[in-house]
C-alpha positions in Angstrom: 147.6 103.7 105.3 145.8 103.6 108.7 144.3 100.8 110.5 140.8 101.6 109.1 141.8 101.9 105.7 143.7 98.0 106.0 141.2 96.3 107.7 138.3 97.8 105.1 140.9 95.8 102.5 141.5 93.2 104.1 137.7 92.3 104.4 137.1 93.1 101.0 140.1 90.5 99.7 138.4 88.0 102.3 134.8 88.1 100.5 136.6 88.6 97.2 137.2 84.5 96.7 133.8 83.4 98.0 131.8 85.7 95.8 133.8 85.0 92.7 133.4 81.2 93.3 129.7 81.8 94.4 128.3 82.9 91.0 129.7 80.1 89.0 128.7 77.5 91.4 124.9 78.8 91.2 125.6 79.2 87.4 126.4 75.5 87.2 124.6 73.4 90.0 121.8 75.8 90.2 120.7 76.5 86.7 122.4 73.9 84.6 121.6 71.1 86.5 117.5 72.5 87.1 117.5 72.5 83.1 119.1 69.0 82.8 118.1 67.0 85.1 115.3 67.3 88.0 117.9 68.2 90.6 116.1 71.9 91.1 116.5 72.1 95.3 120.0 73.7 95.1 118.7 76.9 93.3 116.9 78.4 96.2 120.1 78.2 98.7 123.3 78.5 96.0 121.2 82.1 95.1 120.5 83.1 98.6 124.3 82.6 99.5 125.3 84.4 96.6 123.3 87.2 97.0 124.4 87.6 100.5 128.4 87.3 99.7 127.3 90.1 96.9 125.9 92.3 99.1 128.5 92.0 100.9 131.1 92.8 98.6 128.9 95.7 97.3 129.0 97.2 100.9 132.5 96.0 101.6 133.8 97.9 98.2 132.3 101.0 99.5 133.9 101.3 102.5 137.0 100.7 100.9 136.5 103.4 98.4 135.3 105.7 100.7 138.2 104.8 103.1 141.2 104.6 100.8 140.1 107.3 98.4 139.9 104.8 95.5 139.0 107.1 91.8 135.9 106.1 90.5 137.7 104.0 87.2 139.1 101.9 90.1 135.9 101.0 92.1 133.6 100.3 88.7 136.8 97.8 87.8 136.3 95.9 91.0 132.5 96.2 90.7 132.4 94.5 87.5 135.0 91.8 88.2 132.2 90.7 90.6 129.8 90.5 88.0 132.0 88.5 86.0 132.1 84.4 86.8 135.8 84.2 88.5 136.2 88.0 88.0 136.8 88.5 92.1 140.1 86.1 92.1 141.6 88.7 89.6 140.4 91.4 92.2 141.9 89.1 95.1 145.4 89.2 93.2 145.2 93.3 92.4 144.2 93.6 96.3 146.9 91.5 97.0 149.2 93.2 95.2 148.1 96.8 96.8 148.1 95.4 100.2 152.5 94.4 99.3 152.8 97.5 98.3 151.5 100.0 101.0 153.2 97.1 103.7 156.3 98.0 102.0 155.7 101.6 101.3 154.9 102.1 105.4 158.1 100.0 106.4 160.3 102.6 104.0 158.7 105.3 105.8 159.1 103.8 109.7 162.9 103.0 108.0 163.2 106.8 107.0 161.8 108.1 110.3 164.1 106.0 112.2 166.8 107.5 110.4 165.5 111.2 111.3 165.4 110.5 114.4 168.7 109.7 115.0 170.4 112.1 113.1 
């Protein structure tokens, strides 16, 4: 995996958390508490920073699929985790777990081209 490729997922596990805890929070302050009570003046700025962090992700998702060459079954799964309240912390922990595992495929291959080298 090149630079590119790592950085594009790295950025898309760093707005992964906000966004997924975004959505509930306007869910819950935002509407619940404009029905229930007359506290209505967080539903303008809890929507506005959603919709920013899911732009964000939208964009950020792809340049990861158009980077690391993700199939198609792959990106609409991380798409609609971020339409799901918490849905992006289960994509943080898949990301995670593809970021351990191309660290340790590329340290098998530096391993395996030292050993070249020196035979």
């Amino acid at each position: 995996m090149d630079i590119k490729t790592a950085s594009a997922l790295h950025r898309l596990r760093l707005i992964s958390v906000p966004e997924a805890l975004s959505f509930p929070a306007l869910l819950i302050f935002g509407s619940l508490l404009s029905r229930v009570s007359d506290i209505d003046f967080l539903m303008m700025p809890l929507g506005i920073i959603h919709g920013i962090l899911f732009v964000l992700y939208a964009l950020f998702l792809l340049d990861v699929w158009n980077r690391a060459k993700w199939p198609v079954k792959k990106v609409a799964l991380f798409f609609v985790l971020a339409l799901i309240p918490f849905g992006g912390l289960y994509g943080d922990k898949l990301l995670k777990r593809d970021e351990a595992d191309s660290v340790i495929a590329a340290r098998a291959r530096d391993a395996a081209g030292r050993e070249g080298a020196t035979a």
